[in-house]
RODO-2510 file (C-alpha; in nm, 4 decimals, decimal comma):
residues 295
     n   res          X          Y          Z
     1     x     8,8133     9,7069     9,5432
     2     x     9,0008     9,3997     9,6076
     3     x     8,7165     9,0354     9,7279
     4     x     8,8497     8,7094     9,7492
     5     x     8,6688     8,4071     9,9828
     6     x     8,8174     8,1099    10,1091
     7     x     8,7676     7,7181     9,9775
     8     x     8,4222     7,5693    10,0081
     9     x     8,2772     7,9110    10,1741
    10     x     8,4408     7,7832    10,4647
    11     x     8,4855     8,0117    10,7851
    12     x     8,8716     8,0168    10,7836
    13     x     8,9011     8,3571    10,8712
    14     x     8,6259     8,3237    11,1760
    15     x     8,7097     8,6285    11,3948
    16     x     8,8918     8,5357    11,6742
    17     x     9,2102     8,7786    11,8067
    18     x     9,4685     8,5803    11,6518
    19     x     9,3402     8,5460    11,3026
    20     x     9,2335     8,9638    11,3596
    21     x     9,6371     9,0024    11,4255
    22     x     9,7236     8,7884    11,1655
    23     x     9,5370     8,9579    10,8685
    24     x     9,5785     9,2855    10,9923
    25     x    10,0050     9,2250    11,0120
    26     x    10,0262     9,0974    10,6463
    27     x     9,7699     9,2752    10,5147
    28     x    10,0136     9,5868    10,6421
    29     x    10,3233     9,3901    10,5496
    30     x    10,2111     9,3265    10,1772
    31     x    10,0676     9,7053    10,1625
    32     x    10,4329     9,8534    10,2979
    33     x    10,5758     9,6606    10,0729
    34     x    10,3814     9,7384     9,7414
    35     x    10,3734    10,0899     9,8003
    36     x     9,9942    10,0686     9,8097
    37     x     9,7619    10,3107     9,9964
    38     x     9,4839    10,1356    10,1995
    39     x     9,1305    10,2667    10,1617
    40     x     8,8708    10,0567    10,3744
    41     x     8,8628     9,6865    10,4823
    42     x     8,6921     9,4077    10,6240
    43     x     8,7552     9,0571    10,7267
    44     x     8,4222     8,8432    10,7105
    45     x     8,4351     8,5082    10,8092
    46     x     8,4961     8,3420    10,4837
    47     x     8,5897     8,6367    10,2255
    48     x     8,7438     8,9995    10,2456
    49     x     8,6558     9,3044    10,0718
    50     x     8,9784     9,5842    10,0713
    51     x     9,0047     9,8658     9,8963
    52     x     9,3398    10,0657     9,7727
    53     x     9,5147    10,3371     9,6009
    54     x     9,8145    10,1765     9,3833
    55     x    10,0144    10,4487     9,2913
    56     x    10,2782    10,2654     9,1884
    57     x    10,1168     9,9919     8,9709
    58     x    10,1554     9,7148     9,1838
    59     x     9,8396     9,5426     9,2975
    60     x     9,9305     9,2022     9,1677
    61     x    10,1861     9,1997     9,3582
    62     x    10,0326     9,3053     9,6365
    63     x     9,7426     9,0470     9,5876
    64     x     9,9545     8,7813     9,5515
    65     x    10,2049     8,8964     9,8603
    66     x     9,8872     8,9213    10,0917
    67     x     9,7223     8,6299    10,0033
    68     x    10,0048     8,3823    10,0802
    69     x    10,1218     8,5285    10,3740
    70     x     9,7860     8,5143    10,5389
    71     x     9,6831     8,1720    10,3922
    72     x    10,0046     8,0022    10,5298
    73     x     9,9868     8,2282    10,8558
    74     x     9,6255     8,1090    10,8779
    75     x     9,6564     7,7385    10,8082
    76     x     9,9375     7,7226    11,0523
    77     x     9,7117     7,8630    11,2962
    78     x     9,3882     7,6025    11,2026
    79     x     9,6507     7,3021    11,1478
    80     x     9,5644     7,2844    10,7739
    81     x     9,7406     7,1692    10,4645
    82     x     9,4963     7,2449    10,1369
    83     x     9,4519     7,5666     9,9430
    84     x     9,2756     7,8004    10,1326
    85     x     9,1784     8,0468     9,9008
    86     x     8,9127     7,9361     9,6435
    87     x     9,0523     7,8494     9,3067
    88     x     8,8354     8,1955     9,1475
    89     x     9,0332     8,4718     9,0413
    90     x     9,0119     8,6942     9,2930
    91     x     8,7646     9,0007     9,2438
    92     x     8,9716     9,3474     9,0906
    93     x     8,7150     9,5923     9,0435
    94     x     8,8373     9,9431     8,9918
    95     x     8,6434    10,2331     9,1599
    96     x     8,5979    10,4670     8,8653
    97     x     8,5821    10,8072     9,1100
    98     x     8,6659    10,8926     9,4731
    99     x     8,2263    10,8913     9,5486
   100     x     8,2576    10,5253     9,4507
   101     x     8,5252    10,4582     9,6879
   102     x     8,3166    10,6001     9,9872
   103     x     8,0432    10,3588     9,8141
   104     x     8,2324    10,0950     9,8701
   105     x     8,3621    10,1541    10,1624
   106     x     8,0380    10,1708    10,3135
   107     x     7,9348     9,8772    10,1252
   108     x     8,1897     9,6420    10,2846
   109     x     8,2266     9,7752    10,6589
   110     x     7,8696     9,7408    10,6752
   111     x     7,8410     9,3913    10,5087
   112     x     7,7966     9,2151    10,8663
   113     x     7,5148     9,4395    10,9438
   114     x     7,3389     9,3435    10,5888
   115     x     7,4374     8,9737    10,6638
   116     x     7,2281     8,9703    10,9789
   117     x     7,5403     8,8723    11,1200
   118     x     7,5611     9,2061    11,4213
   119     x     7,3042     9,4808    11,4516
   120     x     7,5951     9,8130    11,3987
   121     x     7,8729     9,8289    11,1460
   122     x     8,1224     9,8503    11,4916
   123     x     7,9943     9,5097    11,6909
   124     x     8,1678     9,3374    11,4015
   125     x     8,4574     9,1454    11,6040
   126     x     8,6642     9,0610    11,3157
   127     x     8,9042     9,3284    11,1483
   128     x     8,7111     9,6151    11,0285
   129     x     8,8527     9,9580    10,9202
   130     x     8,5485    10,1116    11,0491
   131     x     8,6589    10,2844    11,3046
   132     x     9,0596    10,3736    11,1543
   133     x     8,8327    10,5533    10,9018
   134     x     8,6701    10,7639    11,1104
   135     x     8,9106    10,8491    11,3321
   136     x     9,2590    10,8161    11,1226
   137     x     9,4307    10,6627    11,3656
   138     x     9,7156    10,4161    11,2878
   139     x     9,7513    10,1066    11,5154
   140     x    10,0633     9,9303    11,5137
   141     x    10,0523     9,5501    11,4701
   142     x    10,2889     9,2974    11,6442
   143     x    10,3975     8,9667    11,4648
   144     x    10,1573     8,6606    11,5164
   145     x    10,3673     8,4460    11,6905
   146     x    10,2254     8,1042    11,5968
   147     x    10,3380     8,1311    11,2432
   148     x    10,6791     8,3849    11,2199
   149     x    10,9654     8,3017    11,3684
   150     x    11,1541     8,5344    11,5969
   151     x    11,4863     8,6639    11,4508
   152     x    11,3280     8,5953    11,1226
   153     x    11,3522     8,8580    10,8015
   154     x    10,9987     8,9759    10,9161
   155     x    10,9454     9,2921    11,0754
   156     x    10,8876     9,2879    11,4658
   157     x    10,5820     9,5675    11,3696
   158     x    10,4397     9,7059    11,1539
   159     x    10,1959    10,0139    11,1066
   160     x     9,8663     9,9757    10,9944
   161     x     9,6989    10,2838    10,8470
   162     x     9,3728    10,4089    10,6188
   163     x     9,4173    10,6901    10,3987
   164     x     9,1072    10,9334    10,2829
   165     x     9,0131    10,9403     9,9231
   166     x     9,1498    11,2304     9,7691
   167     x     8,8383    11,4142     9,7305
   168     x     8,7530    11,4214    10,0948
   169     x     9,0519    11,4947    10,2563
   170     x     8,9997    11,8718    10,2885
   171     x     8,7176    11,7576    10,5069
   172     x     8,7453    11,8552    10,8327
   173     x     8,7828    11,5586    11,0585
   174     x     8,4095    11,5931    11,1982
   175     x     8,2450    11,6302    10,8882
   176     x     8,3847    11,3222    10,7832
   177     x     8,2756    11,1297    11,0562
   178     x     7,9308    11,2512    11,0240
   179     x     7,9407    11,1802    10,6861
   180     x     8,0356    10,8499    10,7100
   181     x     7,8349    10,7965    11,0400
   182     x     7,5127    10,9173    10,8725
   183     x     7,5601    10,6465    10,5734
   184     x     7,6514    10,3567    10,8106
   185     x     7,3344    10,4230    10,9756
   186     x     7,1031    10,4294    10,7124
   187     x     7,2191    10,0940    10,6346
   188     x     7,1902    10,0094    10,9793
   189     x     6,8192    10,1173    11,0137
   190     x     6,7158     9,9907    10,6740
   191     x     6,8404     9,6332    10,7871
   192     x     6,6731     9,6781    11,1120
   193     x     6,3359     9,6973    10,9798
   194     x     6,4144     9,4170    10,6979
   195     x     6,4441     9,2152    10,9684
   196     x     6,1855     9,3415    11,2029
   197     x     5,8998     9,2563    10,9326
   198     x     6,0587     8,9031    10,8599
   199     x     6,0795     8,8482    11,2193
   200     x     6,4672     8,7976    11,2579
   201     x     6,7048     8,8479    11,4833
   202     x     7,0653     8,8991    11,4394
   203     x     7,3220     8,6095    11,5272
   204     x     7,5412     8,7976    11,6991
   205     x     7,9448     8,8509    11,7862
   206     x     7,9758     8,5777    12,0465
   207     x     7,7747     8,3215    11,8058
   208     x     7,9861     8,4525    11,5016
   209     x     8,3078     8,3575    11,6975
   210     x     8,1722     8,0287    11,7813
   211     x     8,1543     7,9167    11,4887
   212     x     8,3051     7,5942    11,4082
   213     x     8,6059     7,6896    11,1560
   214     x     8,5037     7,4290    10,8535
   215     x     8,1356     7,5588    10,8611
   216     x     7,9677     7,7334    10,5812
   217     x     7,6773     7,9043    10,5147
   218     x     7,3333     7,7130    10,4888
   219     x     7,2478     7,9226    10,1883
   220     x     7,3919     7,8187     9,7988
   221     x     7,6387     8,0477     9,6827
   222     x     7,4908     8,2407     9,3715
   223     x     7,6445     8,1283     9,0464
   224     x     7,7232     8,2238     8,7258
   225     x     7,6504     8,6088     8,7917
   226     x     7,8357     8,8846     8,5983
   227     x     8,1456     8,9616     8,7551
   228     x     8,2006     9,3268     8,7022
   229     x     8,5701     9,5246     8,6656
   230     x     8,4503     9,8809     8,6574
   231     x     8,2369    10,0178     8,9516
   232     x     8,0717    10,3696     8,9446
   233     x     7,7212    10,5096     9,0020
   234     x     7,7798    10,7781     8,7009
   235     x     7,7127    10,6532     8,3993
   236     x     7,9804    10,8654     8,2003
   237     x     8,2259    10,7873     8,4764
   238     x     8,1897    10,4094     8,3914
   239     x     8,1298    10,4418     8,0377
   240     x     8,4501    10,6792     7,9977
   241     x     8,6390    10,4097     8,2555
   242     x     8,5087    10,1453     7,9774
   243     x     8,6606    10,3215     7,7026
   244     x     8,9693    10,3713     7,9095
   245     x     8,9975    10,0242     7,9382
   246     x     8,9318     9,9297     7,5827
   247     x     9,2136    10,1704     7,4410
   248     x     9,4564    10,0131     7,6845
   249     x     9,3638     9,6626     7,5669
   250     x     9,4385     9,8076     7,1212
   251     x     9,7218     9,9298     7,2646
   252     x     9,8457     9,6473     7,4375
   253     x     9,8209     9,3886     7,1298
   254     x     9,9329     9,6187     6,8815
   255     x    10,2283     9,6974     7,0834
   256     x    10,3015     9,3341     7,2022
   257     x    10,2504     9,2278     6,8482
   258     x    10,5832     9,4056     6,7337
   259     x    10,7773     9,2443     7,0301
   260     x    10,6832     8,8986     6,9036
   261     x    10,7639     9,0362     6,5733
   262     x    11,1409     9,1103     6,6848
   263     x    11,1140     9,4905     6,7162
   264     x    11,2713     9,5550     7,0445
   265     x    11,1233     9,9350     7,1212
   266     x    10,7223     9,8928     7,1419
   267     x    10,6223    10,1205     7,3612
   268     x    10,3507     9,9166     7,5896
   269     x    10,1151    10,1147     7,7857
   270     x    10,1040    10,2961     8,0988
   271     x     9,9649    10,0091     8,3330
   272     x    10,1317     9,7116     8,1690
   273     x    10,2329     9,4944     8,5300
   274     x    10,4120     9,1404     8,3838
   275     x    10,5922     9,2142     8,1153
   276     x    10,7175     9,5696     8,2816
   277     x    10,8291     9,3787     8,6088
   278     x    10,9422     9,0555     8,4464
   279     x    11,1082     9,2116     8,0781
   280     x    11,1720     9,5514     8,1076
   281     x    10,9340     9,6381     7,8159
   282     x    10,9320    10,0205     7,7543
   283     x    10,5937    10,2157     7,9342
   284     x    10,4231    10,5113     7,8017
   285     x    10,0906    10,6861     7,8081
   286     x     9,8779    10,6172     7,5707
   287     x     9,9599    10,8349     7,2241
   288     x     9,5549    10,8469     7,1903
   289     x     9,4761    10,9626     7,5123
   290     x     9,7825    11,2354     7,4998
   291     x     9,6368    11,3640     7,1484
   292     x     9,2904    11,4127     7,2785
   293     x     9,4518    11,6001     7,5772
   294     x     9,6409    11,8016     7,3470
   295     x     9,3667    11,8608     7,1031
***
């Protein structure tokens, strides 16, 4: 699950039909491109939550693909100049089984409903996969025109579409609507009656997209909470995720301390991104994990 938020909290990605066109194109372009399987999204007036499937190891490329495509599409579009993603690292957590990824998916289509911002999940007028999910249904999205140039080496089109995690897809396509349908509206009905005892309304879609662009939010931004890379409600599943990521890290040094040392064969680990795509280092699965297989 992939969050990153704009500079200053600022609404730079208030809905509005161009900026929906605009993130949906590259967020297809960059995903074509990467080889990586889209899970869930949504666009939130300053921040994003996606989640993917990288089969091919190649989210950092993809992150970095996505994000400047659709910061220089957008600042084009709002006649900006400055950085307009905020200097954090951008949020990588990885979704230690395919339960968490409904979690999260659920978590994030429904985070305008929990915001107060819209009363259901699908009122949200900015890009949502809400609906793609339930449905399957790929859309095909033109080329924003106030940022590509026609004749250009960008594609005309391109297809965006949301894949089911692995574990569900022997669902049959009803049963995984009401599945999803029956979680969005607990959500739903338990921020309904938050708000009904506080005595709030919601703002609503036509005062979201009214929104002056370089607004923020009234409230302070929390600060200096833990920022998590493993996400799963199982204990074992994140404490075996953990562990997963703690042999890849002995590996990793041990291995990259030989190719310092002049030996030109360490075998690096299966997941290794820079120095696989940038030196050619040698991959392999972890001799560890394989011998605990084998055993």
């Amino acid at each position: 699950m992939i969050t990153r938020r704009c500079t200053q909290r600022q609404f730079l990605m208030r809905p509005d039909d161009n900026t929906n066109q605009a993130f949906e194109y590259c967020l297809a372009v960059a995903a074509e491109k990467c080889g990586i399987h889209l899970l869930f999204t949504v666009a939130m007036s300053n921040h994003h939550h996606t989640g993917i499937f990288d089969p091919e190891g190649r989210y950092p490329e993809f992150l970095e693909h996505f994000h400047k495509l659709f910061a220089k599409c957008q600042n084009a579009l709002l006649g900006r100049w400055e950085n307009f993603w905020s200097s954090e690292q951008t949020s990588v957590v990885v979704l230690a089984t395919d339960y968490d990824v409904v979690d999260k998916l659920i978590y994030a289509v429904t985070n305008p409903v929990k915001d107060d911002l819209v009363e259901r999940a699908g009122d949200w007028p900015g890009t949502t996969s809400y609906g793609a999910n339930r449905t399957g249904k790929e859309r095909l999205i033109k080329r924003p025109k106030h940022f590509f140039r026609d004749g250009g080496l960008m594609p005309d089109a391109v297809t965006l579409r949301f894949h089911r995690p692995k574990t569900f897809a022997l669902l049959r396509r009803e049963e995984w609507i009401a599945l999803l349908e029956r979680k969005v509206r607990t959500v739903e009905f338990r921020a309904a009656s938050r708000r009904r005892l506080a005595g709030k309304r919601c703002l609503g879609p036509r005062a979201v997209c009214a929104q002056r662009w370089n607004g923020r939010p009234m409230a302070p931004a929390p600060r200096r909470a833990m920022s998590p890379r493993v996400a799963a409600k199982s204990r074992w599943h994140r404490t075996e995720a953990l562990q997963r990521n703690h042999r890849f890290l002995r590996a990793y040094r041990s291995a990259r301390a030989l190719l310092v040392s002049g030996y030109n064969y360490a075998l690096f680990p299966e997941g290794t991104y820079w120095l696989r795509r940038f030196m050619s280092v040698v991959c392999g699965p972890d001799p560890m994990l394989v011998y605990t297989l084998a055993g």
